[in-house]
C-alpha positions as a Markdown table, in Angstrom:
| # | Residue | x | y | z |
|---|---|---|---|---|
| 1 | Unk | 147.9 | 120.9 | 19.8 |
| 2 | Unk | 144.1 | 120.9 | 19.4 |
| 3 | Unk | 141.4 | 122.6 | 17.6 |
| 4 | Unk | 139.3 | 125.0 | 19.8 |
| 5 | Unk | 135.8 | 126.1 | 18.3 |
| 6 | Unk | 135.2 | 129.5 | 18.8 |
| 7 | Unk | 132.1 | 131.8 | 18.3 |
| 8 | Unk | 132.3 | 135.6 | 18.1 |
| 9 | Unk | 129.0 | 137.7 | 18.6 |
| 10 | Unk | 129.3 | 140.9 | 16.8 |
| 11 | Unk | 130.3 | 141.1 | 13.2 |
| 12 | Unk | 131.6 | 145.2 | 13.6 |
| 13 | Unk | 134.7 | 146.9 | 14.1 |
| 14 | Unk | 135.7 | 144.7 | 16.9 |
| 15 | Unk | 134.1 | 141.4 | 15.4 |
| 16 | Unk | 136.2 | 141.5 | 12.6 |
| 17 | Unk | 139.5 | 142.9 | 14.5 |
| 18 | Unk | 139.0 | 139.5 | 16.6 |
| 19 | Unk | 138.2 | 137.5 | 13.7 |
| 20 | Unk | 141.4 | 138.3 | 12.3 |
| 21 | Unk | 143.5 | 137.5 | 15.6 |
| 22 | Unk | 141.5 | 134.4 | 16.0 |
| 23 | Unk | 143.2 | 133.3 | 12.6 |
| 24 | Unk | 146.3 | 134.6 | 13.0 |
| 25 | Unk | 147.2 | 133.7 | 16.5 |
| 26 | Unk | 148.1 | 129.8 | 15.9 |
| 27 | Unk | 151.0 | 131.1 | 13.7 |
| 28 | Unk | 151.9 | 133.9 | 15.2 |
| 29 | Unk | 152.6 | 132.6 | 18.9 |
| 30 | Unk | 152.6 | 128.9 | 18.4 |
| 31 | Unk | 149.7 | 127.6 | 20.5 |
| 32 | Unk | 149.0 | 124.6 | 22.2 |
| 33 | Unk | 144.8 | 125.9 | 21.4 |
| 34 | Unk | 144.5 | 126.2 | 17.8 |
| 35 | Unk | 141.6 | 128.8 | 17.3 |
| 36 | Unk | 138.1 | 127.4 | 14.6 |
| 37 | Unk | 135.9 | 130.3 | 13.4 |
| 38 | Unk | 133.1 | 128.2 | 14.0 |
| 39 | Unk | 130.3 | 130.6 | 14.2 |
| 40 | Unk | 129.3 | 134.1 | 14.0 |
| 41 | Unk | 126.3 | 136.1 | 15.4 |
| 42 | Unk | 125.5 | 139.5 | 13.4 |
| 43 | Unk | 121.9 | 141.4 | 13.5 |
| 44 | Unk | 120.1 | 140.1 | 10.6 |
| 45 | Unk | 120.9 | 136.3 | 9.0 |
| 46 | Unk | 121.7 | 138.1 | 5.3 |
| 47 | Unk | 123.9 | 140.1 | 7.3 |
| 48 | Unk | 125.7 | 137.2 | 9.4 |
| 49 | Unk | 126.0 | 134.9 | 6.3 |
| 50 | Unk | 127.9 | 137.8 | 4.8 |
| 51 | Unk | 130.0 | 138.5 | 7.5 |
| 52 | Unk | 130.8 | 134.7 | 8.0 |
| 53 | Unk | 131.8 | 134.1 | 4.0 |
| 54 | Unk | 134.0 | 137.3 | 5.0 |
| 55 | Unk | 135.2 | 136.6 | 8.0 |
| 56 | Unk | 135.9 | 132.5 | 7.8 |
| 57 | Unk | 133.4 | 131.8 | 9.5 |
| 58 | Unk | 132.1 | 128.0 | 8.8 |
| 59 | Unk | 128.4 | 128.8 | 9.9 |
| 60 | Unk | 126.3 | 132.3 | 10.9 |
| 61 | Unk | 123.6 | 133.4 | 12.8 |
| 62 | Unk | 121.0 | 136.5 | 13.8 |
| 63 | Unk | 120.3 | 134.8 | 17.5 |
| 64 | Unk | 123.1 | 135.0 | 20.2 |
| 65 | Unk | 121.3 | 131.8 | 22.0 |
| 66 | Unk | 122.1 | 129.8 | 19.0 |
| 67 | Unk | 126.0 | 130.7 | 18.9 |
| 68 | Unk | 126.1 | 129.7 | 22.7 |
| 69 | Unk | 124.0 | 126.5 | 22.5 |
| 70 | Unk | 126.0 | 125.1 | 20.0 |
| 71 | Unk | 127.9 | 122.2 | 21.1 |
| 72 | Unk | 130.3 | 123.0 | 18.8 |
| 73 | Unk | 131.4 | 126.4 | 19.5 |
| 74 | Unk | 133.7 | 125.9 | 22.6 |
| 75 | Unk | 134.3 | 129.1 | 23.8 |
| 76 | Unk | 132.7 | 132.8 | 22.8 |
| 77 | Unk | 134.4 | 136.4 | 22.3 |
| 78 | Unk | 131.3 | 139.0 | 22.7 |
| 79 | Unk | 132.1 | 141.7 | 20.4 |
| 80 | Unk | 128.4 | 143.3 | 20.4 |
| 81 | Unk | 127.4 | 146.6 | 22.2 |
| 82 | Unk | 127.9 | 146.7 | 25.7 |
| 83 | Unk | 123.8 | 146.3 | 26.3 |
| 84 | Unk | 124.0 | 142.6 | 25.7 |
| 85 | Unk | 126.9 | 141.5 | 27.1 |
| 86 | Unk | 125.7 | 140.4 | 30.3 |
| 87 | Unk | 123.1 | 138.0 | 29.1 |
| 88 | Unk | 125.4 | 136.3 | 26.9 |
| 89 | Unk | 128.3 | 135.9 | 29.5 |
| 90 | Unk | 125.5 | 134.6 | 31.7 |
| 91 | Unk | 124.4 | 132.1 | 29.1 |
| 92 | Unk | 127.7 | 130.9 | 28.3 |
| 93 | Unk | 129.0 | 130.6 | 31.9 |
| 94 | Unk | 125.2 | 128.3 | 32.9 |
| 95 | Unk | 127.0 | 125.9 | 29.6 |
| 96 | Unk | 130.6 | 125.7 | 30.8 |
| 97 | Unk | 132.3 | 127.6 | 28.1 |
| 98 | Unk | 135.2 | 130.3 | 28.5 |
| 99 | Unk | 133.8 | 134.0 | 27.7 |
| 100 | Unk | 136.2 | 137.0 | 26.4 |
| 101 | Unk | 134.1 | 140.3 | 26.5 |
| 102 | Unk | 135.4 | 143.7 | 24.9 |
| 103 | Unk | 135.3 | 146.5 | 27.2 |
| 104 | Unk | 133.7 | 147.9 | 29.1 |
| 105 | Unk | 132.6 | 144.6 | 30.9 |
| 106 | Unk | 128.7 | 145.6 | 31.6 |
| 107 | Unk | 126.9 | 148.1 | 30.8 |
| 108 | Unk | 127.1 | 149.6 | 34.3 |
| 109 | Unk | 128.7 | 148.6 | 37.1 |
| 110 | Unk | 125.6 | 146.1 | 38.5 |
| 111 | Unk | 126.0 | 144.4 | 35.4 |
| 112 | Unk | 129.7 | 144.3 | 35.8 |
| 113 | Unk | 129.0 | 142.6 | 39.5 |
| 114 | Unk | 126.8 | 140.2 | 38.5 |
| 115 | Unk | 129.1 | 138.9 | 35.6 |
| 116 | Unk | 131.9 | 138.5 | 37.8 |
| 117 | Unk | 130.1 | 136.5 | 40.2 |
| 118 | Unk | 128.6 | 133.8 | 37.1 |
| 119 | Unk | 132.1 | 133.8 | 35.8 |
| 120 | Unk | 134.0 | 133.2 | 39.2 |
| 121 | Unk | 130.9 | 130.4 | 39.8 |
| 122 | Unk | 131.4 | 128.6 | 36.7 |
| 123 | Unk | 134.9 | 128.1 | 37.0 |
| 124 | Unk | 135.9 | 129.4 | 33.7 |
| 125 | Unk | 138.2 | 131.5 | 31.8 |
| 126 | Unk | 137.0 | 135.1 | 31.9 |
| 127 | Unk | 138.9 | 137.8 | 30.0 |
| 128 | Unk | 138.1 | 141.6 | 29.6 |
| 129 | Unk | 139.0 | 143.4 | 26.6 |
| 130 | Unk | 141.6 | 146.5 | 26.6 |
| 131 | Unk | 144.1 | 146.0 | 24.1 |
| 132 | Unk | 146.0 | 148.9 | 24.5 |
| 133 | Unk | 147.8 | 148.1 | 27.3 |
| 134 | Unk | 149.2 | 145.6 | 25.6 |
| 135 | Unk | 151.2 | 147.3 | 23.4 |
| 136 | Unk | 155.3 | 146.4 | 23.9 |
| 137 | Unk | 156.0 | 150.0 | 25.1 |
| 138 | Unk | 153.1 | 149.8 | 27.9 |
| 139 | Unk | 154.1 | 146.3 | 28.5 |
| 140 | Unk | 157.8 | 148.0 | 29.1 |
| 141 | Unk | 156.7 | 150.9 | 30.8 |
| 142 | Unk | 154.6 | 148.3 | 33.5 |
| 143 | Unk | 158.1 | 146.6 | 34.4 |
| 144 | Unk | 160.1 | 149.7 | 34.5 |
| 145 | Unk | 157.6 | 150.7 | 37.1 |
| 146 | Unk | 157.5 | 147.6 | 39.0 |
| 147 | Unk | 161.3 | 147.2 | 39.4 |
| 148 | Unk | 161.8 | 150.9 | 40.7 |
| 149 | Unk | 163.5 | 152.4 | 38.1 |
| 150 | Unk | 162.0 | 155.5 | 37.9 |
| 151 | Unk | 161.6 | 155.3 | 42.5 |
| 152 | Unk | 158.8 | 155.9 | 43.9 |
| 153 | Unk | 156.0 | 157.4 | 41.3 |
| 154 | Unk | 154.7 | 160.5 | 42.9 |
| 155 | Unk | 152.4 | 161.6 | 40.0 |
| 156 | Unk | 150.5 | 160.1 | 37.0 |
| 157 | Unk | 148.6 | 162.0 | 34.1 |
| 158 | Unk | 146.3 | 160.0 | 31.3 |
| 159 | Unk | 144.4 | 160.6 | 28.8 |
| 160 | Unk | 142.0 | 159.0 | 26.0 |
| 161 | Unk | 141.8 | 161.5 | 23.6 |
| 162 | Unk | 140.4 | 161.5 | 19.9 |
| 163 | Unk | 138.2 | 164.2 | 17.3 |
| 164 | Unk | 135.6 | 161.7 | 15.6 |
| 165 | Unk | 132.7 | 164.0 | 17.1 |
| 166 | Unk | 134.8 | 167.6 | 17.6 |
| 167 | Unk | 132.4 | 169.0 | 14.6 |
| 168 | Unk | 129.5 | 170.2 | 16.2 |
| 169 | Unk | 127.3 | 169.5 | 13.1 |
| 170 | Unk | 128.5 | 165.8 | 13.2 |
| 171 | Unk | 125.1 | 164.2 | 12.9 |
| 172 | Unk | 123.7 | 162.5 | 16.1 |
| 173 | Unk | 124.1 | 158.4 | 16.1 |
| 174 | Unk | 124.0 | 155.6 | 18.9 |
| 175 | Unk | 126.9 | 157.0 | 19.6 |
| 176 | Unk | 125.4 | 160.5 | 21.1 |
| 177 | Unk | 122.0 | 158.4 | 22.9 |
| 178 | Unk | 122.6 | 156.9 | 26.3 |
| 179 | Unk | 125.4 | 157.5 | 29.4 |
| 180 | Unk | 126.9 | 153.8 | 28.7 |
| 181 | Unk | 127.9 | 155.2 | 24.8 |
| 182 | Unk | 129.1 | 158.5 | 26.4 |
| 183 | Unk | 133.0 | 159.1 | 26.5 |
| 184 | Unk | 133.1 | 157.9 | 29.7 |
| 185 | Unk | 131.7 | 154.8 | 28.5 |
| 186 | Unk | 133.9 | 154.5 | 25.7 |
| 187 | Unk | 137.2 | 156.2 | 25.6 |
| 188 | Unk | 137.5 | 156.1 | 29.4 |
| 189 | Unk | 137.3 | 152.3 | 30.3 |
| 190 | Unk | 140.7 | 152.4 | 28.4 |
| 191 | Unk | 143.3 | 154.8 | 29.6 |
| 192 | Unk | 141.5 | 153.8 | 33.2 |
| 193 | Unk | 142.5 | 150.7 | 32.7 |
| 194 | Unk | 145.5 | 151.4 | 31.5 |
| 195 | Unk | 146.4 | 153.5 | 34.9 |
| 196 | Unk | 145.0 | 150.8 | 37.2 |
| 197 | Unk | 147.8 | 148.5 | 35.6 |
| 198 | Unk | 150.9 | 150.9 | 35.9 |
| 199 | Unk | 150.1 | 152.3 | 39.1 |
| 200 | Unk | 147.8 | 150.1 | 40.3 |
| 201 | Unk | 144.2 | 150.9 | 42.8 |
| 202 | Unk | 143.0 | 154.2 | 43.1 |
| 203 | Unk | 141.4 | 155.7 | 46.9 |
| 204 | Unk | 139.4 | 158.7 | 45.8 |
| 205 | Unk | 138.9 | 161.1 | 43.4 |
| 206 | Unk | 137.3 | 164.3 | 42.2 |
| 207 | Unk | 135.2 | 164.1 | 38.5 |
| 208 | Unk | 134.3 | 166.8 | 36.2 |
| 209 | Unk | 131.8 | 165.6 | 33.1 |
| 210 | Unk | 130.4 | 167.8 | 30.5 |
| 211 | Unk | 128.4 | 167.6 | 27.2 |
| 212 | Unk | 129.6 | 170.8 | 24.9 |
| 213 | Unk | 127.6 | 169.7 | 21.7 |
| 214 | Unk | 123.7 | 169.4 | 23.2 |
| 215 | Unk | 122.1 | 168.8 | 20.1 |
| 216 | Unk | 123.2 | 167.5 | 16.3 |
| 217 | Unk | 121.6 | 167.2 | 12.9 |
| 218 | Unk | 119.6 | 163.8 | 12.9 |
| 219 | Unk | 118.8 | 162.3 | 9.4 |
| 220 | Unk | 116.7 | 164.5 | 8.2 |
| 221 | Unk | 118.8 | 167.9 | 9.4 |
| 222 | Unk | 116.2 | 168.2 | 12.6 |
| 223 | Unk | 118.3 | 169.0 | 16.0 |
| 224 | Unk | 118.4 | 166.2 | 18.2 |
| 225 | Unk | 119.3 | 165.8 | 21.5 |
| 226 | Unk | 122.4 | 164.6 | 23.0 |
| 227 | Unk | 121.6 | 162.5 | 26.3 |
| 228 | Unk | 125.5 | 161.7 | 27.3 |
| 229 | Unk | 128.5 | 163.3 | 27.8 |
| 230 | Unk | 131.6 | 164.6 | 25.2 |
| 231 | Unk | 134.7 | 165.1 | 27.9 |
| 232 | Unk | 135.2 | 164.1 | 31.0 |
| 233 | Unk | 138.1 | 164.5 | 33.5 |
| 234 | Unk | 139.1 | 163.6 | 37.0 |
| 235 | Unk | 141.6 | 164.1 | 39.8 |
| 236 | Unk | 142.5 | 160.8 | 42.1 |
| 237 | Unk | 144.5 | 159.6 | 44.9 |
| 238 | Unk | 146.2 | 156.6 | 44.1 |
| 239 | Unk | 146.4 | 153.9 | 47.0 |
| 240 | Unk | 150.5 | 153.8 | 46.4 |
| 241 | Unk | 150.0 | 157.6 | 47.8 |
| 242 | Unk | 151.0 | 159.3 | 44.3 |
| 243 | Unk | 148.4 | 161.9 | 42.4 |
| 244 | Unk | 146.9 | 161.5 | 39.5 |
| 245 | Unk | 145.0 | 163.8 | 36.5 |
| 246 | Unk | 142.7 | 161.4 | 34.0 |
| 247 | Unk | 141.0 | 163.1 | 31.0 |
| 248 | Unk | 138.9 | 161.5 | 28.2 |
| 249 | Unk | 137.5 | 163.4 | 24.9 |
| 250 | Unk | 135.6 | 162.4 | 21.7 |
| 251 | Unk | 135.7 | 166.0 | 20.6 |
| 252 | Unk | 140.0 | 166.5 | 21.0 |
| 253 | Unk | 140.7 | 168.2 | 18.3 |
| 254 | Unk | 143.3 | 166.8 | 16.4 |
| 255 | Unk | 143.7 | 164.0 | 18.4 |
| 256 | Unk | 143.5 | 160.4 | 16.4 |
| 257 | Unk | 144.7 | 158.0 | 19.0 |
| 258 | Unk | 145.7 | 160.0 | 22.1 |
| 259 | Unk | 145.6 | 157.3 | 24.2 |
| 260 | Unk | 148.8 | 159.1 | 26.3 |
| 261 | Unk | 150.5 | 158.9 | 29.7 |
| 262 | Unk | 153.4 | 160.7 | 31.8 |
| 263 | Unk | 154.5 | 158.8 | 35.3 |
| 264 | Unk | 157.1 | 160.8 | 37.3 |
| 265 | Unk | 158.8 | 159.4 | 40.0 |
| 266 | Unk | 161.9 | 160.3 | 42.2 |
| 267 | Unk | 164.6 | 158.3 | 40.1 |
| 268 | Unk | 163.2 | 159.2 | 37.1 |
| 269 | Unk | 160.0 | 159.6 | 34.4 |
| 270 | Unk | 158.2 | 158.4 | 31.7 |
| 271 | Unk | 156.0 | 159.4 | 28.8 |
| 272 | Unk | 153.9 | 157.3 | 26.3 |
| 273 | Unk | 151.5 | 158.3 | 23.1 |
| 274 | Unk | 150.0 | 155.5 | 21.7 |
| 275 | Unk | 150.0 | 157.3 | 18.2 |
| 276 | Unk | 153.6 | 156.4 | 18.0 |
| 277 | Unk | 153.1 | 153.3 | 19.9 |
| 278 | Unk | 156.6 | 151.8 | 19.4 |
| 279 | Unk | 158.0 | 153.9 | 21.1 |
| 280 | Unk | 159.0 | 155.0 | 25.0 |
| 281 | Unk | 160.3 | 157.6 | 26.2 |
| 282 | Unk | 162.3 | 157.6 | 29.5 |
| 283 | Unk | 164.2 | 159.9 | 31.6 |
| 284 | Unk | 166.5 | 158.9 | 34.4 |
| 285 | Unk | 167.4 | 161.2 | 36.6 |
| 286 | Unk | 171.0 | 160.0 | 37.7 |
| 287 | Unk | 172.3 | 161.2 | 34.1 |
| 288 | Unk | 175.2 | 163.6 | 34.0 |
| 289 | Unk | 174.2 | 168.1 | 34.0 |
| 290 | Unk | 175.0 | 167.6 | 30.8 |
| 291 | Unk | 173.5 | 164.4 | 29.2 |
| 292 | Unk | 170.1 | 165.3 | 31.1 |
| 293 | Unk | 166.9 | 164.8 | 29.0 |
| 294 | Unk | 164.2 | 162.4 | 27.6 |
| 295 | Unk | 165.8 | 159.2 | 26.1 |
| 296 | Unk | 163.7 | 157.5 | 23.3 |
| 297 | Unk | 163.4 | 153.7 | 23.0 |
| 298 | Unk | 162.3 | 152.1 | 19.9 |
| 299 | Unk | 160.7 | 149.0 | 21.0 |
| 300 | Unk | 162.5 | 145.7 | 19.4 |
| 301 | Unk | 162.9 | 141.7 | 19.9 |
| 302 | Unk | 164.0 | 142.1 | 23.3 |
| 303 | Unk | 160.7 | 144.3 | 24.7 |
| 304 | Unk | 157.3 | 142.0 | 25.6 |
| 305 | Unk | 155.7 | 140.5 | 23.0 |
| 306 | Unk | 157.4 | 142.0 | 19.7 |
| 307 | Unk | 159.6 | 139.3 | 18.6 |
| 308 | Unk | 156.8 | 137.0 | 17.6 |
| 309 | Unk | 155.8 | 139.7 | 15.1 |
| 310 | Unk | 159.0 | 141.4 | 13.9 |
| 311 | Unk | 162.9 | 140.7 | 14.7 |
| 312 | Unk | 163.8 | 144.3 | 13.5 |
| 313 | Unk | 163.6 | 147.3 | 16.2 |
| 314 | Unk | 161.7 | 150.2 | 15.2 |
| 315 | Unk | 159.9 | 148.2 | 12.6 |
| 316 | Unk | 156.6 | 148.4 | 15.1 |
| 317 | Unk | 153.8 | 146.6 | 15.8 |
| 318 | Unk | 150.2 | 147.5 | 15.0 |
| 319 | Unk | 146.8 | 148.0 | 16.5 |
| 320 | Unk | 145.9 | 144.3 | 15.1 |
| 321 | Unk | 149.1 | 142.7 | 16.6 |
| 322 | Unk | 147.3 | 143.9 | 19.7 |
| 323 | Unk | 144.1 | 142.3 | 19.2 |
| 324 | Unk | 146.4 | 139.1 | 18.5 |
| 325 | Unk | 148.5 | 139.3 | 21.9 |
| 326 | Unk | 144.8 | 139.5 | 23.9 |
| 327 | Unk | 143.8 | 136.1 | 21.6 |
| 328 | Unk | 147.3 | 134.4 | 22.6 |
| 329 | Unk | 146.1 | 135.5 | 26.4 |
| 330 | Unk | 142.6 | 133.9 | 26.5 |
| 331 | Unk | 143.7 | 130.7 | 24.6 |
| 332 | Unk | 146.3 | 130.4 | 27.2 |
| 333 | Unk | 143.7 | 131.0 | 29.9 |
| 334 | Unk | 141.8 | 128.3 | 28.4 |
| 335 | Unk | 144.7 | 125.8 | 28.0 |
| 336 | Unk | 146.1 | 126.0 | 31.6 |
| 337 | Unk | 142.8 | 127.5 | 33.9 |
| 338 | Unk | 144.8 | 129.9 | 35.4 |
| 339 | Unk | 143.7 | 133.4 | 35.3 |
| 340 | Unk | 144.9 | 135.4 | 32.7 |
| 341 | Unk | 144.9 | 139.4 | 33.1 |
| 342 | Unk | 142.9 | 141.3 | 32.8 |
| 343 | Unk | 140.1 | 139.1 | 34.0 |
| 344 | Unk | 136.3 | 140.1 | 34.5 |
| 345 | Unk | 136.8 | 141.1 | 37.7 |
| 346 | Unk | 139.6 | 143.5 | 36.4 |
| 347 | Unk | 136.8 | 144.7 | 34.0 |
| 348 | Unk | 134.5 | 145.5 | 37.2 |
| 349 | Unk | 137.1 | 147.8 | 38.6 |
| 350 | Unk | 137.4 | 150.0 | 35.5 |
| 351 | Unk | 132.9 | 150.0 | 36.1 |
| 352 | Unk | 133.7 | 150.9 | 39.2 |
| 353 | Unk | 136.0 | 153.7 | 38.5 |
| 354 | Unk | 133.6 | 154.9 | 36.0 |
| 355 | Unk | 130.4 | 155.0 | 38.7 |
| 356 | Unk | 132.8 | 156.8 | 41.5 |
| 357 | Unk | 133.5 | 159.7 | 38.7 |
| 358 | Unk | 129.4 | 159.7 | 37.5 |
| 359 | Unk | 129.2 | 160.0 | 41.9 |
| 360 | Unk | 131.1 | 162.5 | 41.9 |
| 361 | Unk | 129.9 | 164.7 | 39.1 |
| 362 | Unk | 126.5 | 164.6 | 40.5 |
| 363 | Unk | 127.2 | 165.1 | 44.3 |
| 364 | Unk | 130.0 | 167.1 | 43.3 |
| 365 | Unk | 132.3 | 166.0 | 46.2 |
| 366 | Unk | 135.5 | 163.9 | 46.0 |
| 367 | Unk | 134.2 | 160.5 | 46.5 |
| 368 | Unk | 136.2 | 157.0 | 48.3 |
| 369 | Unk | 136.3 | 154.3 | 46.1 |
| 370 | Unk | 135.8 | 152.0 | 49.1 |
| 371 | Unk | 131.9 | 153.4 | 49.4 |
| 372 | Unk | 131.5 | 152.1 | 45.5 |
């Protein structure tokens, strides 16, 4: 067991969710790489200095370059918006020192490209961030797949679904300026990823991407434009030969956390909704007339992952015990320089997913992911 110094750049929703991990991970999984909040990177010093004393941070910062110089910090999570992740993945590869990056990887897919060639240069442990995935249902519903359970998946439908912008009068923010902060920026990198890894590449496909709301209040009540995009969908070919519907929404009514998938196959079927994440549902089509139907599983000690949190099924895991599994994955990266999943170049193929749909929206044609 050793001490690993550890710098996080971004103090937000994701800073802190990783902050937390970073702390809890040692005791939670046992590691041989014991985690240090060495160092945190926020906007403004006042503001770093706070988030460190609430955090547990030993030292702050307003300059990125600082956290990555430092001898000390031996390894960086970049938690920041997606603008600046590049540089800093650069700058930490050029010294040596393992880089987890939330998703999506870059802030396009050049970005992406260029990331994945500095991190495959350097030599060094490269992780991209999607924690659902990693829930134990997903984690169950990957090797149900994989060991044919369900035969041959002939059809898959996902979906990142949630309401924080359905009211049209919600005022304009960051969030509303810019195509990389548009839902398929944001929401879609996700459940994209989260299809890659249960049915694995996709061939082609045909994208649809629309903004409903064109303009919000800004601070003072004036309309203000909105420059990206509310909903998004897309039809695909996946390279196994099934079919596949994807659809992503910041304005889903009523949706929280619809981060949500069905796989049908010719044995059987499954369905997943991450806002009752501890569970799976699964069908198997060999049942008797009369026992046919959806069978629900509560995910317990003997699914991935769960046991080091809870010994009781149906108890559950959280949205934080997810953030924890991703820092067991990187430290373990770290420890044994073999490449953990999903890496950067993993990252690159959700970019790359993303700039086949924005092809196809504009040329309006179904577009090969080989010309991408």
């Amino acid at each position: 067991m050793r001490n690993l110094g550890i710098g996080i750049v971004g103090g937000g929703y994701m800073g802190k969710a990783h902050a937390v991990a970073l702390q809890a991970v040692g005791a939670v999984f046992d590691t041989a790489l014991r985690p240090v909040c060495e160092m945190i990177c926020t906007t403004t010093e006042e503001g770093a200095k706070e988030k460190a004393r609430a955090l547990g941070f030993k030292r702050s910062t307003a300059a990125w370059r600082t956290l990555v110089e430092d001898p000390v910090v031996e390894a960086i999570v970049i938690a920041s918006p997606q603008a600046f992740h590049r540089d800093i993945a650069l700058a930490a590869f050029e010294r040596g020192k393992p880089v987890f990056c939330e998703k999506p990887l870059g802030a396009g897919l050049e970005d992406s490209r260029v990331m994945v060639a500095a991190a495959e240069r350097s030599g060094c442990a490269n992780m991209t961030g999607f924690n659902y995935i990693r829930t134990p249902a997903s984690q169950l519903a990957r090797q149900i797949i994989a060991s044919g359970e369900v035969g041959e998946v002939t059809y898959f439908r996902g979906e990142h679904t949630e309401d924080f912008l359905s009211d049209p009068e919600a005022p304009a923010s960051w969030r509303t300026q810019g195509r990389a902060n548009g839902t398929m920026g944001d929401l879609a990198p996700h459940m994209i990823n989260g299809a890659l890894a249960l049915m694995g590449p996709i061939e082609s496909l045909m994208a649809d991407i629309e903004t409903v709301h064109g303009s919000r209040p800004d601070s003072g009540g004036s309309p203000e434009t909105v420059t990206n995009d509310d909903h998004g969908q897309f039809l695909c070919r996946f390279e196994n030969g099934a079919m596949g519907m994807l659809y992503f929404s910041r304005i889903a009514t009523g949706r929280k956390m619809g981060y949500a998938y069905e796989v049908f196959g010719t044995k059987g079927a499954l369905r997943f909704d991450q806002e009752d994440q501890n569970a799976l549902w699964l069908y198997k089509g060999d049942a008797a007339g009369d026992r046919q139907g959806y069978t629900k599983i509560l995910t317990g000690a003997e699914h991935p992952d769960y046991v080091h949190f809870c010994l009781g099924p149906g108890h559950g895991t959280g949205y934080q015990d997810q953030i924890i599994i991703e820092a067991r994955d990187f430290l373990r990266a770290i420890e044994t320089g073999d490449a953990v999943w999903p890496t950067f170049r993993d990252g690159m193929e959700v970019n790359r997913v993303i700039a086949a749909a924005w092809a196809s929206q504009e040329e309006r044609r179904w577009v090969s992911l080989n010309s991408i």
